[in-house]
N, C-alpha and C positions, 0 to 999 in steps of 0.2 A: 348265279347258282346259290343256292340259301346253304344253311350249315348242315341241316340233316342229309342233304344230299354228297355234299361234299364228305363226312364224316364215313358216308358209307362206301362212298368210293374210296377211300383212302383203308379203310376195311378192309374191301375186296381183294386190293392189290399188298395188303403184307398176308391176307390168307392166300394168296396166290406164291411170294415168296417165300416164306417162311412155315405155312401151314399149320396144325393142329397145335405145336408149341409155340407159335405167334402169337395166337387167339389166348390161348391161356397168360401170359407174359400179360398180354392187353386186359384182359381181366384183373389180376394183379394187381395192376397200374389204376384201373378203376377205382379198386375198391382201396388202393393207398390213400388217394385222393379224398375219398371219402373223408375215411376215418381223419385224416387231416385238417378237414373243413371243420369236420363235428368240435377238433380239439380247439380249436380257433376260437368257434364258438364257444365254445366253455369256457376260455381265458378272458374271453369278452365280456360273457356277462357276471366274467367275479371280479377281475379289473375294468370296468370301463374305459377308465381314464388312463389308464398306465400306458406309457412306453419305454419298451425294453430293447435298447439299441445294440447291435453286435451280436441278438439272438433269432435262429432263424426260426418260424414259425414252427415246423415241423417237432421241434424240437422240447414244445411246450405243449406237452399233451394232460390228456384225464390221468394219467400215472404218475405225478407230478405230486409228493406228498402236498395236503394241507399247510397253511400259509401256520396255522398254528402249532404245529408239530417240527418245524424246522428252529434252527439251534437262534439264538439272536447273535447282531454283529456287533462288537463292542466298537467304541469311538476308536479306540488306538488299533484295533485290526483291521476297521476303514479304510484309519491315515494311512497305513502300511499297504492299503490293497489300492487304494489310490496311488501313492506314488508311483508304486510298482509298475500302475499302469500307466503312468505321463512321464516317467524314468524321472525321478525325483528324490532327493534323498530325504526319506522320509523326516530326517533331526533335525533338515535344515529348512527355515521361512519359507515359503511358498510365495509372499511377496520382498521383496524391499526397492525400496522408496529412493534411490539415490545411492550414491556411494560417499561416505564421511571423508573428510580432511581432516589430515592430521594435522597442526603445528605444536612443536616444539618449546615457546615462547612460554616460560611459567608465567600465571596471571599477577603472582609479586612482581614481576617487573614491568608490569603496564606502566608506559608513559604518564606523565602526570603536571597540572599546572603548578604543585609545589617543586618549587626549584632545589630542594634535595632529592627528590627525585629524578628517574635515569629519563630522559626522551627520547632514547630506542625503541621505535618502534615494536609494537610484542600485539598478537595474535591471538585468540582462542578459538577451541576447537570451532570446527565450522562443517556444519553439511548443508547438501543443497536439496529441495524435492523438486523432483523433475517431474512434468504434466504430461499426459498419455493422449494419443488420439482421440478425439471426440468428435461423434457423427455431426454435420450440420442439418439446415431443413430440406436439405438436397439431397442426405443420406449419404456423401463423400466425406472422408473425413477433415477435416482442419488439421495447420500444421501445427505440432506441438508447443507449448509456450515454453519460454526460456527457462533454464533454471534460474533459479531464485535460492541465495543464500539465508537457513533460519539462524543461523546467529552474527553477529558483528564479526567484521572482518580486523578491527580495532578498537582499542577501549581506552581511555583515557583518565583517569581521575581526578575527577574536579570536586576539591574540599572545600565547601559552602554553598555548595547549587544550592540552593532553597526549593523546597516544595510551595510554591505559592502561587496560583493561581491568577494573581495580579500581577504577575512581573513579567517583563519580555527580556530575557537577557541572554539571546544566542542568534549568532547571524555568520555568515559564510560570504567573504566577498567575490567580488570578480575576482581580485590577484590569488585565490585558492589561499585562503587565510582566514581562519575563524577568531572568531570573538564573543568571549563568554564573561560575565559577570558571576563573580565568587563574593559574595558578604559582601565588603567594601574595597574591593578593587575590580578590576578590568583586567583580562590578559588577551593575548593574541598568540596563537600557535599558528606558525605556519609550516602549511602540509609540504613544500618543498625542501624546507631546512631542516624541518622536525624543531626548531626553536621555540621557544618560549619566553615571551617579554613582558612586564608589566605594563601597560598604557595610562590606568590611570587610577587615582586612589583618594578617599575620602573617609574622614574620620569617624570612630563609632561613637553613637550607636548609630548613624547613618550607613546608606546600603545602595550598592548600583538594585535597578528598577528598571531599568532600560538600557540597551545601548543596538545600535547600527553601523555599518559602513556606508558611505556615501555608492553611488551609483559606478563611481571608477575605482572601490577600491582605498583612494587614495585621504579619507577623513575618516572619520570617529564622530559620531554622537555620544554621550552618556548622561543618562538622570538618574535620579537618585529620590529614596522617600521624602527628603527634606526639602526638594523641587531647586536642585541644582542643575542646571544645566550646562552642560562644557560641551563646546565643539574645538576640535584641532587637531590638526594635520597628523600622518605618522609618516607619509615620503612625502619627498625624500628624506626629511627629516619632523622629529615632534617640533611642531609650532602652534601654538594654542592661537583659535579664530576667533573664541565667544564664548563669555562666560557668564551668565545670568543667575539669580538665584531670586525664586517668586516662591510665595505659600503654593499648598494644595501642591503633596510628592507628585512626582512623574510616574504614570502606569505606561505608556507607549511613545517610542518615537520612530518616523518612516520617515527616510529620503526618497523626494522624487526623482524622476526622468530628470527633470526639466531644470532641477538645482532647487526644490523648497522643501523644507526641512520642518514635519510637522510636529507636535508635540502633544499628548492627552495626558491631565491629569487625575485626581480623585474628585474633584470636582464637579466632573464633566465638560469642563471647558477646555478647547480646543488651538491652538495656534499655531498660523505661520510664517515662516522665516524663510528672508533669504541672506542669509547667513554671509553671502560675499559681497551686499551692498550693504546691507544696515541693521543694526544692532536690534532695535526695533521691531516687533511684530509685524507682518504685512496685511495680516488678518487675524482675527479673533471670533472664534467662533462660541457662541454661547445661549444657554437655552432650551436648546435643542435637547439633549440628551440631559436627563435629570437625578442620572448617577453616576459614579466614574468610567472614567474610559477604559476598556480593557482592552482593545485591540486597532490598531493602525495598520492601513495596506493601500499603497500607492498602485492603481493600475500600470500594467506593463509602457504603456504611451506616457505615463505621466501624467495625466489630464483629471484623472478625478482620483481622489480619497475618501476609503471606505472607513465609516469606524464603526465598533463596537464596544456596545455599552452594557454594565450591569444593569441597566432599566430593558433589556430585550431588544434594543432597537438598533439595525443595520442602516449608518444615513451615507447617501453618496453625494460626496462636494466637488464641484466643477472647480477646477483652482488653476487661473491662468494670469496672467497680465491684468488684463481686461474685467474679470471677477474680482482679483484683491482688491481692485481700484475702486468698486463699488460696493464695498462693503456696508452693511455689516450682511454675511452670506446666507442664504437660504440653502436647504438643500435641494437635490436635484431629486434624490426619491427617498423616501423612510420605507422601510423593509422591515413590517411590522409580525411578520410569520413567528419569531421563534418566542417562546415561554421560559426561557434561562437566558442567564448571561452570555454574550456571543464573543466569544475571546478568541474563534478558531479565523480567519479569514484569509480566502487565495484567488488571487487574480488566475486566472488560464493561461497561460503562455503564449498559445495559438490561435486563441479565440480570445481579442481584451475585452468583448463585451460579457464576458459567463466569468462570474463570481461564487466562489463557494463558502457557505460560512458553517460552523456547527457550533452549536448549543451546548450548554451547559447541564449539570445533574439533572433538570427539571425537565428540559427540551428532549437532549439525547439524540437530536438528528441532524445530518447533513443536508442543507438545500440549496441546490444550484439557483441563480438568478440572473435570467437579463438584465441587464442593467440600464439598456435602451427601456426598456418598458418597466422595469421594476417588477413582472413576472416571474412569478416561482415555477419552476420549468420541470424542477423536481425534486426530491425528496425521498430520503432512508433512515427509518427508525434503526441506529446505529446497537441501543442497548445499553450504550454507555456515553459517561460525559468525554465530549468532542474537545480535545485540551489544543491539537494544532493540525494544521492541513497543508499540504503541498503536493504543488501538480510533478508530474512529470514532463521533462523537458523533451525527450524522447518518444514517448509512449502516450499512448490516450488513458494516462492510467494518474491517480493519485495517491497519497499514504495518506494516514489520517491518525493520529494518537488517540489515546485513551485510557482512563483509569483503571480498565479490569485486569487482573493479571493473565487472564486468558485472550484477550483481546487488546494489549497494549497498542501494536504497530497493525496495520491493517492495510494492505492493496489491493485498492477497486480499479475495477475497467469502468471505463468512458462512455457511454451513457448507460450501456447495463447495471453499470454495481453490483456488478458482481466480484465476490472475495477471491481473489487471486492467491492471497498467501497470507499470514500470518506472521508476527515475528516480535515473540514472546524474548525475555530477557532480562529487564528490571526490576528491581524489587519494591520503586515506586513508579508512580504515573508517569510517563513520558511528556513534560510539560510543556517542552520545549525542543521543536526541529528548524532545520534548514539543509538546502539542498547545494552539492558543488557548483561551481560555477562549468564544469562539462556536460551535467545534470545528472552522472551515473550513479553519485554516492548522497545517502542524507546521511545526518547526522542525528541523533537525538542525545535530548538533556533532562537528566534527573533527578528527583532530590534522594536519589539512593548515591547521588555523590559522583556521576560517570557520566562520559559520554561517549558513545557509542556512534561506530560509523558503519553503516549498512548498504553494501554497495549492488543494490535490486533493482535499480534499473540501467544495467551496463547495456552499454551497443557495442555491435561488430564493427567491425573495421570500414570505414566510410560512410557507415550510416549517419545519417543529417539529423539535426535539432528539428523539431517540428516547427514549423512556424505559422503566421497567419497566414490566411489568404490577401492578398495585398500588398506586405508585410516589403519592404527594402531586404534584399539577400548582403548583409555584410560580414563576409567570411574571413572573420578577423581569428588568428591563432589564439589559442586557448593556454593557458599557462598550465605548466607540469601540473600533472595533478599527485593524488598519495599513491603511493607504489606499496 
């Protein structure tokens, strides 16, 4: 049955019930419709594009004054016509970001390596930005990322950090115990007792330059610009192991896995020690590198060391038994990519063959590297000079320092690079990091005289260390960490 026929039977039958006022009603109804369509059309062709949600058609006719005869809406009777309609109070943000922490702890009684000072622990204010749903390529959304605290959850004051670009002088052991270099001494704070002790000290005008904890925790490296060299015990008790003093000051020293104890200085030459058989170097490396050393990093196995030099060159040394024996060493690959000095360098935790280094003022980038193939796998113009790097133990993510004050601390996700968070705070470069032995807190150091502890990669309650694929599971307890 087509529609004219239909329509008229349906005619038939209300003139049959309703009769003479039926028809007229129907009519009516007609010519509403009409005029309705007409108005439709006239809104259409003076807005095309517009849509006006919550209004019914009908309602927006030819009587409708001119668009330029109507009053205009100021900004603040908007805001007000807005809230009113999402129930909003109009005085108050429409967003916020997190909710602040208060502490109580004034910043005059921050902890501090001078021993007239309190080492009660003290606090500043602190808030966290919390990340919001984000659609994936599936269009479901992903689960929210963690919060993340933007300021230090501790600060510390260290009188003589040095702003220098050449010095390595902060490190964080297994036994949850830091170690930082002030002018011409050495201290160690530990995070369980909140104590504070001298380790070790040299007269001016000389300067610590370096220093390390061995692999357990249980020794001390330190070097110094005048190329002094001192190893020795702190537990159970101080016992000095090796004392050396050569030209050409010390810029790095790395303990391995495996017990060898490397050394780089202005020179560019390179040395290894095994410090618990023989006084002597095991290896000497030289040549290679034709400016000083700025940076030392033992991969996670122990097996090879990476350095970095003010001549731009990243070299990786196989260093076993079997290599020191046949000396004098080649490298295993030169990582010729960056255009600055490469002072930043971090083995992966979970993967030992991906290396990260970054560049200096000239370079400015981060780049990942195999280290089986000597392949640059990737790469991020950062913007800024890359002063240090560290992975995360937990997370496929790393922090990365920097000179800008807008871009100080930085965390990137794993292989994206993308900026997770930020975490601005000192008032110079952050020259100098390291991470807890839990992996949930780093620490950073800097020549504005403090160090700051930033606890952005916490885990939940049973969550595991990432590890390699391969990798021995040895679930050994983890010592108190800072509370």
């Amino acid at each position: 049955m087509d529609r004219h026929n239909k329509r008229s039977i349906e005619d038939t039958l209300e003139d049959a019930l309703g009769g003479e006022g039926a028809v007229t009603k129907r009519q009516k109804m007609r010519e509403f419709g009409r005029e309705e369509q007409r108005a439709v059309n006239t809104v259409s062709m003076r807005t095309p594009d517009r849509y006006t949600p919550g209004v019914f058609r009908a309602e927006l006719t030819r009587n409708d004054p001119p668009r330029s005869s109507r009053l205009p809406v100021t900004p603040t009777e908007h805001r007000r016509r807005l809230a009113a309609a999402v129930g909003l109070d109009e005085q108050e943000p429409v967003f916020n970001y997190g909710s602040p922490i208060n502490f109580t702890t004034p910043e005059k009684n921050r902890p501090s390596f001078d021993f007239k000072c309190s080492s009660t622990p003290g606090s500043a204010r602190s808030s966290r930005s919390s990340y919001c749903f984000t659609p994936n390529r599936t269009g479901s959304p992903t689960p929210p990322r963690r919060d993340i605290p933007k300021t230090a959850e501790r600060i510390l004051d260290a009188p003589g950090l040095k702003n220098d670009y050449y010095i390595n002088v902060l490190d964080w052991s297994s036994r949850n115990v830091v170690l930082v270099g002030l002018g011409s001494k050495c201290y160690v704070w530990d995070g369980a007792t909140q104590k504070v002790e001298e380790v070790f000290g040299t007269l001016y005008p000389d300067a610590v330059s370096a220093c390390t904890f061995s692999p357990d925790g249980r020794k001390v490296a330190v070097g110094t610009d005048e190329g002094i060299l001192e190893v020795f015990a702190i537990l159970p008790k101080k016992r000095s192991i090796l004392k050396l003093r050569e030209g050409g000051g010390i810029a790095a020293v790395a303990w391995s896995k495996t017990g060898y104890l490397a050394k780089g200085d202005r020179l560019g030459i390179i040395k290894i020690y095994d410090v618990n058989r023989q006084r002597e170097p095991v290896a000497v490396i030289r040549g290679t590198h034709h400016d000083r050393i700025v940076g030392l990093r033992w991969s996670p196995d122990g097996l090879i060391l990476a350095s970095g030099g003010n001549d731009n060159l990243v070299c990786l040394w196989e260093i076993s038994a079997t290599t020191v024996a046949n000396s004098p060493l080649t490298p295993k690959k030169i990582l010729r990519e960056h255009r600055s000095a490469v002072r930043a360098l971090a083995w992966c935790p979970w993967q030992y063959n991906l290396l990260a280094t970054g560049g200096g003022l000239e370079d400015r980038k981060i780049r990942f590297f195999n280290t089986d193939t000597g392949r640059c796998i990737k790469s991020v113009d950062t913007g800024s000079q890359v002063c240090a790097i560290v992975w995360s133990k937990a997370y496929k993510e790393l922090i990365s320092s920097h000179h800008l004050v807008t871009d100080q601390l930085i965390i990137w996700s794993y292989p994206s690079m993308e900026k997770i968070a930020r975490l601005p705070g000192h008032t110079q470069r952050p020259l100098f990091l390291a991470i807890s032995p839990d992996g949930q807190t780093v620490v950073s150091g800097s020549g504005d005289e403090t160090l700051k502890f930033w606890k952005c990669f916490a885990t939940k309650v049973g969550q595991q260390l990432l590890r390699p694929v391969g990798a021995a599971l040895h679930d050994e307890p983890l010592p108190a960490m800072i509370r």
